[in-house]
N, C-alpha and C positions, 0 to 999 in steps of 0.2 A: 740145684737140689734144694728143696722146704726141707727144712728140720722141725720137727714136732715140735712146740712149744708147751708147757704151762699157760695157763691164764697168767700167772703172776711173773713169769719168766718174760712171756708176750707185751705183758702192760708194764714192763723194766725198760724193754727195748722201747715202747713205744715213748715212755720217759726221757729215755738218751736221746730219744731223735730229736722231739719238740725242743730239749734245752739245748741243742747241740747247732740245729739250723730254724729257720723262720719257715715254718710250712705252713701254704694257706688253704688248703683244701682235703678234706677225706681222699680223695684219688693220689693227691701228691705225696701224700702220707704211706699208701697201701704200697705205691711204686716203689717209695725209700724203705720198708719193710722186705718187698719182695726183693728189693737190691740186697738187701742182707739175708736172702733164705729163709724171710716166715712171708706165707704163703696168708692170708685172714680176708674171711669176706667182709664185704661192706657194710653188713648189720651186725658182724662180732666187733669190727672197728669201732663202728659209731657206738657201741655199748661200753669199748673200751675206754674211747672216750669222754664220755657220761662220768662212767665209774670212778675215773682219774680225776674226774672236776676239770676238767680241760673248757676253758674259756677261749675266745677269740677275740682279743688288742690289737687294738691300732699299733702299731711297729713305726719307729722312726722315719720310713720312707712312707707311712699312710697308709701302708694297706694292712689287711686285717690278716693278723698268725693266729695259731695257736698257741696259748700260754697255758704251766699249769699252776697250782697254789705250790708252795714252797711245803715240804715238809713240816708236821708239827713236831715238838716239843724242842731237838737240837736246835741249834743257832749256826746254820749254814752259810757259807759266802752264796749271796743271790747275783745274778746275772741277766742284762736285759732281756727284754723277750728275743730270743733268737739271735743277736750280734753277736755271743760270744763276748762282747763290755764288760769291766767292770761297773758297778752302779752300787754309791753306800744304799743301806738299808733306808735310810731320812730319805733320800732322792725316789728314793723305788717306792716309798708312803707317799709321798708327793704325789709321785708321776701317775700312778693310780687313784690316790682319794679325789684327784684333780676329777678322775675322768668315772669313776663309778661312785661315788658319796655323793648319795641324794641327801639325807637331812639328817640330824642325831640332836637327840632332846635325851636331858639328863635325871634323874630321880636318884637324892642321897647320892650310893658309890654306883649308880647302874647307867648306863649311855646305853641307848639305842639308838643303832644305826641304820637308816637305810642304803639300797640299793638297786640300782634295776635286778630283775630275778635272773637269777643264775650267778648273781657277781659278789654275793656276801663271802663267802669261802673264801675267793681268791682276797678282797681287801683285808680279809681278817689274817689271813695268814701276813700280811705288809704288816699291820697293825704289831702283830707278834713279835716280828723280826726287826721291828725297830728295836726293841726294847726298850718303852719308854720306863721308867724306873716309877711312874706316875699307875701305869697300868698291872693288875694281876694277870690278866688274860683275855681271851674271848672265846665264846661260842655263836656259830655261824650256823643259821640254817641258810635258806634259797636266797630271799631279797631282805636279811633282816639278821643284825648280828647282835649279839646283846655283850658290850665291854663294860670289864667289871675293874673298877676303881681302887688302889689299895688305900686309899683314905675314905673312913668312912663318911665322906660329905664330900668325895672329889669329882665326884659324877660332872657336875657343871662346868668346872676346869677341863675337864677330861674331853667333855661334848666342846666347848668351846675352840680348843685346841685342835682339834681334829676336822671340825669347821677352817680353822685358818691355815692349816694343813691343804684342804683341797680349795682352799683361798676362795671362801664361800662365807654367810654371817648367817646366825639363825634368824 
């Protein structure tokens, strides 16, 4: 039997699945969806998808899941992509800045960060959830995040650090 879903009721469930197991493909997705009675085609999915900011990481065994950005503003326990692991929040900025931080150059309190496109979102919400005590915040567009310093001249500390972070130099 499908049960009617909500948009937002639909992309809840699609939330629980991605954190819950390691799924690598749109089909495998619809399948674990249809196992639980919502019935979605393949271009409400992939819109789901989109919507949710749903990235695709490398997962400890290599192959590629679906991951999504961590909720903004709470400070949630995070968990790897799909194992069900524990992982502190420092290990999860690592494990990411390592593999999507392209470059960050600093001005006063302001760091700009890049990314390949699609993957600011997801680092920035890591960035967040470390809580570095150094950092106010971020805002994220596509391949480009702009963190913002709570000293007003921390900018350069800030970029540098997060350079060593993804164990990278300017």
């Amino acid at each position: 039997m499908t049960i009617p879903m909500t948009k937002a009721a639909r992309q809840a469930k699609i939330t629980d699945l991605l954190q819950r197991k390691a799924v690598r493909s749109q089909p495998e997705l619809a399948k674990l969806l249809a196992e639980s009675g919502v019935e979605v085609t393949q271009a409400t999915l992939s819109r789901d998808l989109d919507e949710l900011g749903a990235l695709k990481l490398r997962a400890d065994d290599g192959s590629l899941v679906y991951a999504l950005p961590g909720e903004g503003g709470g400070r949630i326990p995070l968990t790897r992509v799909g194992t069900g692991t524990g992982e502190s929040p420092a290990a999860r900025l690592h494990r990411i800045a390592e593999e999507l931080l392209v470059g960050a150059e600093a001005s006063a309190n302001l760091v700009i960060v890049r990314t390949p496109p699609g993957a600011a979102q997801f680092l920035a919400s890591a960035i967040d959830h470390a809580d570095w005590e150094s950092i106010l915040g971020t805002v994220a567009g596509d391949d480009t995040i702009l963190v913002i310093s709570r000293d007003p001249a921390g900018g350069p500390a800030v970029a540098e650090a997060l350079l060593r972070v993804a164990d990278k130099r300017s």
